[in-house]
Backbone as a printed PyTorch tensor [residue, N CA C, xyz], in Angstrom:
tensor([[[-24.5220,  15.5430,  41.2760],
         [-24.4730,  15.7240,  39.8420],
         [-23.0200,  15.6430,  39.4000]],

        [[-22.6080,  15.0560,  38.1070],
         [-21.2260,  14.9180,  38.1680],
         [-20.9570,  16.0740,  37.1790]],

        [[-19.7310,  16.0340,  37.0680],
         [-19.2710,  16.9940,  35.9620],
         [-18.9560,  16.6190,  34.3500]],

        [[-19.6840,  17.6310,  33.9560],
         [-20.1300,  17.6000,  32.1380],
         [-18.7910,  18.6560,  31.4350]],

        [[-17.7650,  17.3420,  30.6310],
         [-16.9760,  18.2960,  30.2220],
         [-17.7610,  19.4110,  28.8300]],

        [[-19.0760,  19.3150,  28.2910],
         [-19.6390,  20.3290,  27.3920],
         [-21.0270,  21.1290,  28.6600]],

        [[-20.2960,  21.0320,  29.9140],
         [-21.5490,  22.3190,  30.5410],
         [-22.7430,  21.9500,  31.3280]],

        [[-23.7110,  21.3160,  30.0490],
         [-25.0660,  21.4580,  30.8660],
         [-25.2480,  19.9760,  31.0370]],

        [[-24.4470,  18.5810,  31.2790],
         [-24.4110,  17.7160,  31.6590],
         [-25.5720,  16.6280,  31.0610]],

        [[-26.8150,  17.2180,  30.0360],
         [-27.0970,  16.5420,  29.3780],
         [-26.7250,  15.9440,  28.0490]],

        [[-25.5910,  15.8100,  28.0240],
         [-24.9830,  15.4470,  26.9020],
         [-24.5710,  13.5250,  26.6240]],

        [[-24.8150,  13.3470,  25.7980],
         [-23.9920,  11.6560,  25.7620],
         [-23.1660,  11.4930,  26.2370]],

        [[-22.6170,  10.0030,  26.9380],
         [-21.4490,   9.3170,  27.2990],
         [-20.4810,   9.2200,  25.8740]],

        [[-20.6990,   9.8580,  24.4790],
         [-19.8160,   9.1810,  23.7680],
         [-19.4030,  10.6510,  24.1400]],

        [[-19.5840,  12.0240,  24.0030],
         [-18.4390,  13.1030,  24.2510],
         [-17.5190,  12.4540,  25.1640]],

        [[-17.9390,  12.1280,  26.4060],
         [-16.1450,  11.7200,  27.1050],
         [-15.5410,  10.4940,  26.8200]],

        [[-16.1520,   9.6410,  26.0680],
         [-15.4180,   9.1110,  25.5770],
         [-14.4320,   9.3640,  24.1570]],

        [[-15.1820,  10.2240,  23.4050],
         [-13.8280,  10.6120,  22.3430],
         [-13.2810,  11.5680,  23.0630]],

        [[-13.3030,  12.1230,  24.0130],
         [-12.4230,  13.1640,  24.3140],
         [-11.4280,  11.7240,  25.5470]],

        [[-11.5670,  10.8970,  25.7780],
         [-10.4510,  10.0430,  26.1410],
         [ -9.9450,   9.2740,  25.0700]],

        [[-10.5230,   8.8520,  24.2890],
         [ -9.9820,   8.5820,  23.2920],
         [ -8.5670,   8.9990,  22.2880]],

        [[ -8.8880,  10.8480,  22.8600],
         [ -8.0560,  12.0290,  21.8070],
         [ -6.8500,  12.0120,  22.9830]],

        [[ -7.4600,  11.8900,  24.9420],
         [ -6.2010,  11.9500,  25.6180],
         [ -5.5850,  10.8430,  25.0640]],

        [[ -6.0260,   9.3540,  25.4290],
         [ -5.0290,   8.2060,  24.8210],
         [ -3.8760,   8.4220,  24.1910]],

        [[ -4.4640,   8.7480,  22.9700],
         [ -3.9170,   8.6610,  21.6710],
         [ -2.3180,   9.8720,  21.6720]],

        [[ -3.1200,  10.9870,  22.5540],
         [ -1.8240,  12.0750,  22.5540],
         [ -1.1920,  11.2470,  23.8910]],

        [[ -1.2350,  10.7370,  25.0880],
         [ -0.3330,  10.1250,  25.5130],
         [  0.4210,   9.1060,  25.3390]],

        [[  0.0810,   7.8430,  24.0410],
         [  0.6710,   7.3100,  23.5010],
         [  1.7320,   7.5770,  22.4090]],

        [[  1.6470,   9.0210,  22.2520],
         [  2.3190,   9.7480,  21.4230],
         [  3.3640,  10.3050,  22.2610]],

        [[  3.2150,  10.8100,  23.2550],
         [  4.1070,  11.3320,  24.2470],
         [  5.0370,  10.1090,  24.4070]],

        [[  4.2240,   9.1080,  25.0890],
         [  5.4260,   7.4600,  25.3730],
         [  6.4650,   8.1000,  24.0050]],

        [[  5.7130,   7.3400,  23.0910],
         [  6.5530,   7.0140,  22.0170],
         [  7.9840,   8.2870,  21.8200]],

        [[  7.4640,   9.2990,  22.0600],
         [  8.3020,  10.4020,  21.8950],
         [  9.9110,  10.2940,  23.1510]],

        [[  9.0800,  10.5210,  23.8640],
         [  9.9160,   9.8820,  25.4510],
         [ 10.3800,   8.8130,  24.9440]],

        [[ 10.3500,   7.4200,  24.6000],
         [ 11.0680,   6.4250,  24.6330],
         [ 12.5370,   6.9660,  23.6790]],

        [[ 11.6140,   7.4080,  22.4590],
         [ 12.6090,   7.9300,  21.4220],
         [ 13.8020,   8.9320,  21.8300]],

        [[ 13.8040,   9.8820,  22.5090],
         [ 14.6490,  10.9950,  22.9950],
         [ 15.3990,   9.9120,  24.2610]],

        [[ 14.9870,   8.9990,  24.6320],
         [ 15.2080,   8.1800,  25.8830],
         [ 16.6750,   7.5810,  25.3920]],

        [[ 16.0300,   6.9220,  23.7220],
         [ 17.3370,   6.1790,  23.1760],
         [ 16.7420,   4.6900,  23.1390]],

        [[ 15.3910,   4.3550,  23.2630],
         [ 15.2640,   2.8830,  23.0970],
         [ 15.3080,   2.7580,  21.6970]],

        [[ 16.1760,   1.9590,  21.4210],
         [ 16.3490,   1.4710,  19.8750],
         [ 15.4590,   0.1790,  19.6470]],

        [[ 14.6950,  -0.3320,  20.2360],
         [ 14.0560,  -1.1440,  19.9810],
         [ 12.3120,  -0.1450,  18.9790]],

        [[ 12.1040,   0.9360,  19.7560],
         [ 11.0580,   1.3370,  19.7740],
         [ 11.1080,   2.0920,  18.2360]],

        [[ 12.4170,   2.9720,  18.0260],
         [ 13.3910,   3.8580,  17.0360],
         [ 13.3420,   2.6430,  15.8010]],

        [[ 13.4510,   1.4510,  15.8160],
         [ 13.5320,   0.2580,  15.0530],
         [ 12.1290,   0.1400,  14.4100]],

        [[ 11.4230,   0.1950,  15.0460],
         [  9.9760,  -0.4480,  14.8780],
         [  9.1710,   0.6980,  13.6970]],

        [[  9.6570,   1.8780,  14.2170],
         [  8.9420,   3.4620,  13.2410],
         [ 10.0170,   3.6530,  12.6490]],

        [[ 11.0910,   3.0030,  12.1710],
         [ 11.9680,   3.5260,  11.4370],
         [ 11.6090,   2.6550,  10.1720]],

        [[ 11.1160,   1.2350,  10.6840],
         [ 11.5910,   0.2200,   9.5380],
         [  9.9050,   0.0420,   9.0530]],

        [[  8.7500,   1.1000,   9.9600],
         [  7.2000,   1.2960,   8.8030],
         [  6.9770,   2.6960,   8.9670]],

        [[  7.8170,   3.2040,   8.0520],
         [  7.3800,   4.6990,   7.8200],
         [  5.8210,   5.1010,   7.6590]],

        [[  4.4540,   4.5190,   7.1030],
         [  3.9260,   4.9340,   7.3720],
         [  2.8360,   4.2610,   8.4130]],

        [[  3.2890,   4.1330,   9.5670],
         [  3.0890,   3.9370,  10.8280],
         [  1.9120,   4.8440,  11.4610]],

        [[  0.6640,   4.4860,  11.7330],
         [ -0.2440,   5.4760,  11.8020],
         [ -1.2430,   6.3710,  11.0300]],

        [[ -0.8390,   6.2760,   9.4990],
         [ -1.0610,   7.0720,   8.4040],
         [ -2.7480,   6.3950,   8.0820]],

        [[ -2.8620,   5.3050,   7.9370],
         [ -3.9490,   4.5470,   7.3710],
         [ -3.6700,   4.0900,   5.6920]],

        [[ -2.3350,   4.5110,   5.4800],
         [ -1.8020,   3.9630,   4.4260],
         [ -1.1450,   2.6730,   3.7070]],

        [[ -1.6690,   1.8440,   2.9290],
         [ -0.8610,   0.6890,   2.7200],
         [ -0.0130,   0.7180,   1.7260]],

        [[  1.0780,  -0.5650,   1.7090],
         [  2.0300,  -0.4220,  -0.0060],
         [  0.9340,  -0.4990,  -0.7120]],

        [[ -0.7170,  -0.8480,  -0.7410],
         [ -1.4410,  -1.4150,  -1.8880],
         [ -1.9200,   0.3200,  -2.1010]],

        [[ -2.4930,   0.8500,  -1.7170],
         [ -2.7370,   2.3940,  -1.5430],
         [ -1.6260,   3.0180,  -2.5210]],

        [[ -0.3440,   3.0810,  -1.7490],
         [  0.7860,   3.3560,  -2.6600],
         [  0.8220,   3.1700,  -4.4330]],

        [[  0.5560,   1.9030,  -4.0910],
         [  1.4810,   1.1380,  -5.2010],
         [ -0.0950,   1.6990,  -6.5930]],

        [[ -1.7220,   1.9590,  -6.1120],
         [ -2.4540,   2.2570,  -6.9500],
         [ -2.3410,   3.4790,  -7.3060]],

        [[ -2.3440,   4.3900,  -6.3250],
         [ -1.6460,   5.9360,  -6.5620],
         [ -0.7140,   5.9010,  -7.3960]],

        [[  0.1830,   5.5690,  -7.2910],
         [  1.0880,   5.6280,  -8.0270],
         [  0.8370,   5.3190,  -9.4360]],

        [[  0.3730,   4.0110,  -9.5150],
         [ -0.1020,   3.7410, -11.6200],
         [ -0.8570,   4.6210, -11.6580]],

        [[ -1.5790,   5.5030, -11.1670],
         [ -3.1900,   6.0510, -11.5060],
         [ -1.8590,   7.2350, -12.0640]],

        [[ -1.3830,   8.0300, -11.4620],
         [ -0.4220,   8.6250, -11.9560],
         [  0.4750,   8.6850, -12.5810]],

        [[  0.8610,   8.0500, -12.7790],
         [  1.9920,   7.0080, -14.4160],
         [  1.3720,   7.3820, -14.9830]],

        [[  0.3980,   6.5770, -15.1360],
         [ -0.9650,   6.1540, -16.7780],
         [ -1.3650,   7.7010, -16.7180]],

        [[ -2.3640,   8.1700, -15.8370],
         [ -3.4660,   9.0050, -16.0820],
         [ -3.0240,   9.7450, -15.8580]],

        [[ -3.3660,  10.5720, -14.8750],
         [ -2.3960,  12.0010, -14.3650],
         [ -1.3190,  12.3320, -15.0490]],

        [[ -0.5650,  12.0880, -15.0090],
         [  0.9990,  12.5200, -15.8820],
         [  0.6340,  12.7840, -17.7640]],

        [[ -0.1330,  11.4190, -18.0770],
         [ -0.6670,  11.9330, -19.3840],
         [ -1.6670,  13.0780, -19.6450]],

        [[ -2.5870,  13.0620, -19.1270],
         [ -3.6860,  14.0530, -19.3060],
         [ -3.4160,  15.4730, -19.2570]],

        [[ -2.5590,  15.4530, -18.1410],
         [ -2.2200,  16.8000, -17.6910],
         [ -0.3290,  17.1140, -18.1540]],

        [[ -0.4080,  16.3640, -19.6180],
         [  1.3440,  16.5980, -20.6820],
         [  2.1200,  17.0940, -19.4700]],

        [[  2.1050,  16.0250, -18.5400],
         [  3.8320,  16.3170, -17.4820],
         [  5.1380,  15.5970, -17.7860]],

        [[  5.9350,  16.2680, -17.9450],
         [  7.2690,  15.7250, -18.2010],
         [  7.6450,  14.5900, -17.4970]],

        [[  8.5550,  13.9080, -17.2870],
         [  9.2230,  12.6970, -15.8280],
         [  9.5230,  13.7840, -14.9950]],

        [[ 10.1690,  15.1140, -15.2580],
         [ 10.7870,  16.0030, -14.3580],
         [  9.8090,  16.5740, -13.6030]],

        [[  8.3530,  16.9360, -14.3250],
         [  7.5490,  17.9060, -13.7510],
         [  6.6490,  16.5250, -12.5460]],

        [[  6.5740,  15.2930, -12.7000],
         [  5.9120,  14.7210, -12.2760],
         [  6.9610,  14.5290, -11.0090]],

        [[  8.5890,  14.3520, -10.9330],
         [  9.1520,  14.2000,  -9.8500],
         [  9.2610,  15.2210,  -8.9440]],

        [[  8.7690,  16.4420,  -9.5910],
         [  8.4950,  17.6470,  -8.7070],
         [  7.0820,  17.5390,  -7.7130]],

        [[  6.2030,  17.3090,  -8.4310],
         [  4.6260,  17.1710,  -8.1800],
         [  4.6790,  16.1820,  -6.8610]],

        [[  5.6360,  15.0010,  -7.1030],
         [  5.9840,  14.1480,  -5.7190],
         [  6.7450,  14.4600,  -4.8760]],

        [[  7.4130,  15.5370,  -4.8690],
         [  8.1780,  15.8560,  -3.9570],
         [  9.5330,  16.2140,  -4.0600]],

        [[  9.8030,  15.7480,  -5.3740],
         [ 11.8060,  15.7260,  -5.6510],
         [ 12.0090,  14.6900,  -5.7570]],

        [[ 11.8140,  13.8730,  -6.0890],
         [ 11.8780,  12.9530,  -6.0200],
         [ 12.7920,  12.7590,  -7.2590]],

        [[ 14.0750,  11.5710,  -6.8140],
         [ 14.9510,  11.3870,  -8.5250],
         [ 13.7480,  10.6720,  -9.3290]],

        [[ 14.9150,  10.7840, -10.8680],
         [ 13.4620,  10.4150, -11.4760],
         [ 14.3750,   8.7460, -11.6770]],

        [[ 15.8270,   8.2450, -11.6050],
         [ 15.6110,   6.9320, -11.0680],
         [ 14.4920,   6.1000, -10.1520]],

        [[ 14.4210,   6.7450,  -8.7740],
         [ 13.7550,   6.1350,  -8.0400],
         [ 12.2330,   6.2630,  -8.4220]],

        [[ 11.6850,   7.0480,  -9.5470],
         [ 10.4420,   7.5830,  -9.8050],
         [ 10.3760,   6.3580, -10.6160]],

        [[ 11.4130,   5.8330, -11.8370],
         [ 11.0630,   5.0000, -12.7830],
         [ 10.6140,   3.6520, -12.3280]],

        [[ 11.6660,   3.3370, -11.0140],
         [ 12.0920,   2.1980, -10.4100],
         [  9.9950,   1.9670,  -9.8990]],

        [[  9.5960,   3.2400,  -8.8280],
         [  8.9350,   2.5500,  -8.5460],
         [  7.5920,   2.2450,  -9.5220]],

        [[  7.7030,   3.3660, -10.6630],
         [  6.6130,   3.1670, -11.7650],
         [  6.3120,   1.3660, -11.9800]],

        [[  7.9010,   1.3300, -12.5800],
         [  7.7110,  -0.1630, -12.8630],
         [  6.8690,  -1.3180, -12.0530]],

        [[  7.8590,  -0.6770, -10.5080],
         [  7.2720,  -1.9180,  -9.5040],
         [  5.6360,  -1.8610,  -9.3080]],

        [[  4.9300,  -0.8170,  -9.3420],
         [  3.3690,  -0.6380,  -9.3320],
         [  2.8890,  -1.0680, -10.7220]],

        [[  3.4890,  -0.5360, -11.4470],
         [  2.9120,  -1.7510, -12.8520],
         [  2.9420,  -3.1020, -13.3760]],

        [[  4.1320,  -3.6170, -12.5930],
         [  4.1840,  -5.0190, -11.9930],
         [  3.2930,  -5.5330, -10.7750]],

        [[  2.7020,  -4.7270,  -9.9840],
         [  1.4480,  -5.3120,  -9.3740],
         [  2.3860,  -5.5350,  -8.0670]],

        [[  3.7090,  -4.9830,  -7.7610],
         [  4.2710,  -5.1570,  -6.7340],
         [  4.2940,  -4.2070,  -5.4570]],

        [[  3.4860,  -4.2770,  -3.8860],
         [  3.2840,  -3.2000,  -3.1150],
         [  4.6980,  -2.5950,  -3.1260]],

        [[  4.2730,  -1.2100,  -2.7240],
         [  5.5470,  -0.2210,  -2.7100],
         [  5.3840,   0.7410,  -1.3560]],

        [[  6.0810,   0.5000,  -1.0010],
         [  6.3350,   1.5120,   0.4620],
         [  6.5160,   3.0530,   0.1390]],

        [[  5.7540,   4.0740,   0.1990],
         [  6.0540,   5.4280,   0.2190],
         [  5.9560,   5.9940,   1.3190]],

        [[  6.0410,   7.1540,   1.9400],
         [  6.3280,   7.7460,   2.7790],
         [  4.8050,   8.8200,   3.1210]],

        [[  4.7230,   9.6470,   3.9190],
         [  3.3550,   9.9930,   4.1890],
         [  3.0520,  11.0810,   3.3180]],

        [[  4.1690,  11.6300,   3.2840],
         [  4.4110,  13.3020,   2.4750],
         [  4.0920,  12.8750,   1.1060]],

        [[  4.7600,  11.5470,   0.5390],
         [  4.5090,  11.5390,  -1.1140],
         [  2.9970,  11.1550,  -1.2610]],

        [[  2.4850,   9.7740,  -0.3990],
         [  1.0910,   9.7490,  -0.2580],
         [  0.2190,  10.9510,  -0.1890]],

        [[  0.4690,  11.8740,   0.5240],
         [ -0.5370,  12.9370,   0.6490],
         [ -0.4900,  13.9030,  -0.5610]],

        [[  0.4970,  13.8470,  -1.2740],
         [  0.7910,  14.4380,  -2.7850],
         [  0.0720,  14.0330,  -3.6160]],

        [[ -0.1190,  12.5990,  -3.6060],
         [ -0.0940,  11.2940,  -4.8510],
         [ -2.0850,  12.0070,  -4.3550]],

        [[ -2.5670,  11.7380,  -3.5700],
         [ -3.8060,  12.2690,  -2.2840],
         [ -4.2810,  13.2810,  -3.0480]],

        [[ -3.5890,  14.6570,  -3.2720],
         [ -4.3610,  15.8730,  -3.0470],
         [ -4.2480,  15.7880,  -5.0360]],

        [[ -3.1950,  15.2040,  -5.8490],
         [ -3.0220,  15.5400,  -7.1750],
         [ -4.4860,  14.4600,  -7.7770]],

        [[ -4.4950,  12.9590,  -7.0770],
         [ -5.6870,  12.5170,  -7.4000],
         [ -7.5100,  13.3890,  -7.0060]],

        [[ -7.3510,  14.2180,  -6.3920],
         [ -8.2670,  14.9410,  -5.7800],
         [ -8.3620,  16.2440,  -6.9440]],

        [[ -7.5620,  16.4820,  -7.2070],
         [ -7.2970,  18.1160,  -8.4660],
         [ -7.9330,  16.6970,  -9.4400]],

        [[ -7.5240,  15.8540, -10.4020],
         [ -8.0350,  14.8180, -10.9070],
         [ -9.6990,  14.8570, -10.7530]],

        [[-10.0200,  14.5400, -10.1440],
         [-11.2530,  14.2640,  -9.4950],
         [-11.9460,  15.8800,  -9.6390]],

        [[-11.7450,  16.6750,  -8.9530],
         [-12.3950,  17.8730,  -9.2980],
         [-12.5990,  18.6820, -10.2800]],

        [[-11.3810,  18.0790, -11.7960],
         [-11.8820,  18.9480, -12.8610],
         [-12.5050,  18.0280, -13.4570]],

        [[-12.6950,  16.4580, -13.3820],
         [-14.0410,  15.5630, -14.0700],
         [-15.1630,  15.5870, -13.1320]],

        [[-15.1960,  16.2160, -12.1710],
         [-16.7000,  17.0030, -12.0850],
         [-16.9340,  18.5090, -12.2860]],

        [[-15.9440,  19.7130, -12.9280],
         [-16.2010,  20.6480, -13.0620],
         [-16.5830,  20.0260, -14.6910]],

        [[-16.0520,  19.3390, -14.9480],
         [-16.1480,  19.3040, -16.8950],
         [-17.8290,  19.0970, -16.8320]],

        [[-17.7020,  20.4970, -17.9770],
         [-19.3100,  20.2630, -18.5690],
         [-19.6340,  19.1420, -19.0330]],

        [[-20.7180,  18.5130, -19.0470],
         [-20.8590,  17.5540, -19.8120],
         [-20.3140,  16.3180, -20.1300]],

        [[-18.9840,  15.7110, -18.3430],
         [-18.1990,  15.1770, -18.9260],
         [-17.4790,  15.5670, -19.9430]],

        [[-17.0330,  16.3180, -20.4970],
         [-15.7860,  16.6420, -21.5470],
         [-14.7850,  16.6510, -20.5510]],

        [[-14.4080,  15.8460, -20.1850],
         [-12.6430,  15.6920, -19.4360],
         [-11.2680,  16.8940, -19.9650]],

        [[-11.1390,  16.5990, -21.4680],
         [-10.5460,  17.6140, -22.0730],
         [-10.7120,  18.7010, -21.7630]],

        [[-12.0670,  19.7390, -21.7330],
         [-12.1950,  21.0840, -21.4330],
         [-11.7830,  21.1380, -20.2230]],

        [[-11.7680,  20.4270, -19.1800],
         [-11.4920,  21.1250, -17.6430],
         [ -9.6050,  21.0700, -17.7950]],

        [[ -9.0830,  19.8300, -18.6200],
         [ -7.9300,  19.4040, -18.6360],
         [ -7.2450,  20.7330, -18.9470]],

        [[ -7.8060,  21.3320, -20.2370],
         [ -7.1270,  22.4560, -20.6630],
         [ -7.4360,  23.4890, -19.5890]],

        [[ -8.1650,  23.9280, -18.9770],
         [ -8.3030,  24.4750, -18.0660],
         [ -7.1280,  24.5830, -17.4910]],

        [[ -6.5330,  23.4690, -16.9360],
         [ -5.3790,  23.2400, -15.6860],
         [ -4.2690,  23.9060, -16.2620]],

        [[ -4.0120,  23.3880, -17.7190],
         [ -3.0120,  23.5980, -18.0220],
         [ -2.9320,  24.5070, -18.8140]],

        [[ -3.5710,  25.5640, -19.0840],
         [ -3.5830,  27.3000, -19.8490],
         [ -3.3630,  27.9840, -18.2670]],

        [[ -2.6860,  29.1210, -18.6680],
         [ -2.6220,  29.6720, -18.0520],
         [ -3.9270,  30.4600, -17.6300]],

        [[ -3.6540,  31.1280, -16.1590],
         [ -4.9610,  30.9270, -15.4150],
         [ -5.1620,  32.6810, -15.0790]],

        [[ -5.8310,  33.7440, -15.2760],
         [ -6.3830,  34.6050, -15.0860],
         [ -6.6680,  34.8820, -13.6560]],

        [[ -6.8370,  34.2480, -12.7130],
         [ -7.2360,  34.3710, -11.4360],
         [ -6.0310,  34.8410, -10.6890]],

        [[ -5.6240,  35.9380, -10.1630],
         [ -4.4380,  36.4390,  -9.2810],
         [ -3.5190,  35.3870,  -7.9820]],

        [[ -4.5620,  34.6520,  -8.1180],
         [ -4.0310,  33.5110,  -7.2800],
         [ -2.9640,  33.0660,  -7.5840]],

        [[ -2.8800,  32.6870,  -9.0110],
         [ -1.9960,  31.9710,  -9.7070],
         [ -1.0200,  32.6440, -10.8430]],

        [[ -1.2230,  34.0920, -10.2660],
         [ -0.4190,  34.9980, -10.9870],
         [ -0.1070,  35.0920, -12.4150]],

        [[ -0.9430,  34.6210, -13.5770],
         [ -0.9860,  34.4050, -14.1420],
         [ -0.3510,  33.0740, -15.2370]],

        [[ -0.5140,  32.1330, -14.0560],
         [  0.7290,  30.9590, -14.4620],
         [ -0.8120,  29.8070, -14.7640]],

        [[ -0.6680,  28.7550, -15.2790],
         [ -1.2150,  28.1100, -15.1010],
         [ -1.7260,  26.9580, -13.7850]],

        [[ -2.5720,  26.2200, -13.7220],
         [ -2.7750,  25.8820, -12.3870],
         [ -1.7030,  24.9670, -12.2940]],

        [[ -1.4580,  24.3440, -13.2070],
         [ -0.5630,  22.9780, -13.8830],
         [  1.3020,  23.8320, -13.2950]],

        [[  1.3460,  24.9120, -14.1830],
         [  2.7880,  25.5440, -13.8090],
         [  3.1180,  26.0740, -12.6790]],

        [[  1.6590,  26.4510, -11.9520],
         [  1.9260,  26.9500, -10.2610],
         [  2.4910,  25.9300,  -9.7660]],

        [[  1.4640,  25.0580,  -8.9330],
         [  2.1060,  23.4740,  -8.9350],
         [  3.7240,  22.9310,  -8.9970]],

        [[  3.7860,  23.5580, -10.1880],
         [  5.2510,  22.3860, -10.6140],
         [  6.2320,  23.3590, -10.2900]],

        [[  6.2420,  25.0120, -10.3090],
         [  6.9710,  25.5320,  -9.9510],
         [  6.9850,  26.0830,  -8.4050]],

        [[  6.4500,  26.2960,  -8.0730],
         [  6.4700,  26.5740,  -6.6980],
         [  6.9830,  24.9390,  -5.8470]],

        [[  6.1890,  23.9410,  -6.1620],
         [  6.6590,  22.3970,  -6.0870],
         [  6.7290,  22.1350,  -4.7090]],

        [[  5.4580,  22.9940,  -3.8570],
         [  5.4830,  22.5960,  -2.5100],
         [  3.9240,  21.7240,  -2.5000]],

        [[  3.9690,  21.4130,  -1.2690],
         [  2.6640,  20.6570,  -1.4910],
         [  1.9380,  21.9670,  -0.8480]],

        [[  2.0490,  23.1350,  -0.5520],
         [  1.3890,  24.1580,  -0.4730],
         [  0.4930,  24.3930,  -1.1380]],

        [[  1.5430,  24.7890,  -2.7690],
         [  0.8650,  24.8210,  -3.8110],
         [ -0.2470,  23.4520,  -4.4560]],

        [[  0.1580,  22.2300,  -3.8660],
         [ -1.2900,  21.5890,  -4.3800],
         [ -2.5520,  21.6230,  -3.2100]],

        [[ -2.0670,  22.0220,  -2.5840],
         [ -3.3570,  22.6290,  -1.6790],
         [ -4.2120,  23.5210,  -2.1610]],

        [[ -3.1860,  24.4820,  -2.5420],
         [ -4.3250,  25.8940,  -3.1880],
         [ -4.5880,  25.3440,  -4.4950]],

        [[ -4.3940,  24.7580,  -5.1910],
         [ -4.9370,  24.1300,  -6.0210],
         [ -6.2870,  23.3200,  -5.9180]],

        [[ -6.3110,  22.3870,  -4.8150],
         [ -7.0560,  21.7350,  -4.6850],
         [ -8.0430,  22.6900,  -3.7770]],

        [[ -7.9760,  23.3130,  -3.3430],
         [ -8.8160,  24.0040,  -2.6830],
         [ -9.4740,  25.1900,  -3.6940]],

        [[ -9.0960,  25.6930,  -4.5590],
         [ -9.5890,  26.2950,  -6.0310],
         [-10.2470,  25.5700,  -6.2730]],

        [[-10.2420,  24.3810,  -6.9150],
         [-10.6060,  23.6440,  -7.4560],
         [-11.8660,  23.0830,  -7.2130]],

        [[-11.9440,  23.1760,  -5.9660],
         [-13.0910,  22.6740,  -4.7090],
         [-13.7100,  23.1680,  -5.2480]],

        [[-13.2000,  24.8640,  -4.8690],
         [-14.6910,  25.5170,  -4.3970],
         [-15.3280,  25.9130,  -5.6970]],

        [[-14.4420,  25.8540,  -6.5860],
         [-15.1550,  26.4470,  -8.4280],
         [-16.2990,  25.2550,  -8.8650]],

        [[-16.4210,  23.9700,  -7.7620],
         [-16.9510,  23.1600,  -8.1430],
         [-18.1050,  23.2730,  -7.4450]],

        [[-18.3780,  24.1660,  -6.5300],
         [-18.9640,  24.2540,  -5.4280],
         [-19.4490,  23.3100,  -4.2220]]])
């Protein structure tokens, strides 16, 4: 009888295979790490010059995130250029304008994983108060975000001013995770 990494050995051939799959993947991670501390600049070249390398992210991904947030997001939810370069990360608001333009020109844009997963969780808060809105009324959930919020969570700040002041992607987590679950 051979050995069953879940026990009672009646289990599928695909368990050991994603569980080699998950070794692979972490020993190809190790290489890469090792080469890097090693000093191959060939390898240091290759993840330096596609930051998001691994992510499942493209400039086209980018570059739609990004208008959806220009246009929509930033309007709906009355954010300043300042409060929106916070919401991304810090971002200057040169390089914020620069790349507005280039996504509204229809041109891919390279972002990084951290702003993607921002651009990610703020389209997701998006998404969860046009399905909390009664009735479709977009507006009522909108104001929602942005009145200040009664729930101790948010210390009496709005969901909109937690967010922009705290300005970690922490805070759009607990946001988005509020947001979730009020939606059930």
């Amino acid at each position: 009888m051979g050995y069953s990494l879940w026990g009672s050995g009646a289990e599928p051939q695909v368990g050991m295979s994603i569980f080699i799959s998950a070794y692979l993947r972490k020993l190809l991670l190790w290489c890469i790490i090792a080469l890097l501390l090693r000093g191959d600049h060939s390898m240091r070249a290759v993840l330096e010059n596609n930051p998001n390398i691994g992510t499942g992210y493209t400039p086209e991904h980018a570059r739609a995130a990004l208008s959806w947030f220009a246009k929509t997001g930033a309007n709906e939810w009355e954010l300043s250029v300042d409060e929106q370069c916070v919401l991304l990360g810090g971002v200057k608001q040169r390089t914020y304008h620069k790349w507005k333009k280039e996504a509204q020109n229809g041109a891919s844009i390279e972002l990084n994983h951290d702003m993607m997963e921002r651009l990610s969780l703020l389209l997701g808060i998006h998404k969860a108060l046009k399905i909390i809105a009664p009735n479709g009324a977009i507006d009522h959930a909108v104001k929602w975000f942005i009145r200040p919020n009664e729930n101790p969570l948010f210390g009496g700040l709005s969901m909109k001013d937690f967010a922009v002041q705290r300005a970690t992607i922490d805070a759009l987590y607990t946001v988005r995770r509020y947001l979730d679950r009020a939606r059930g």
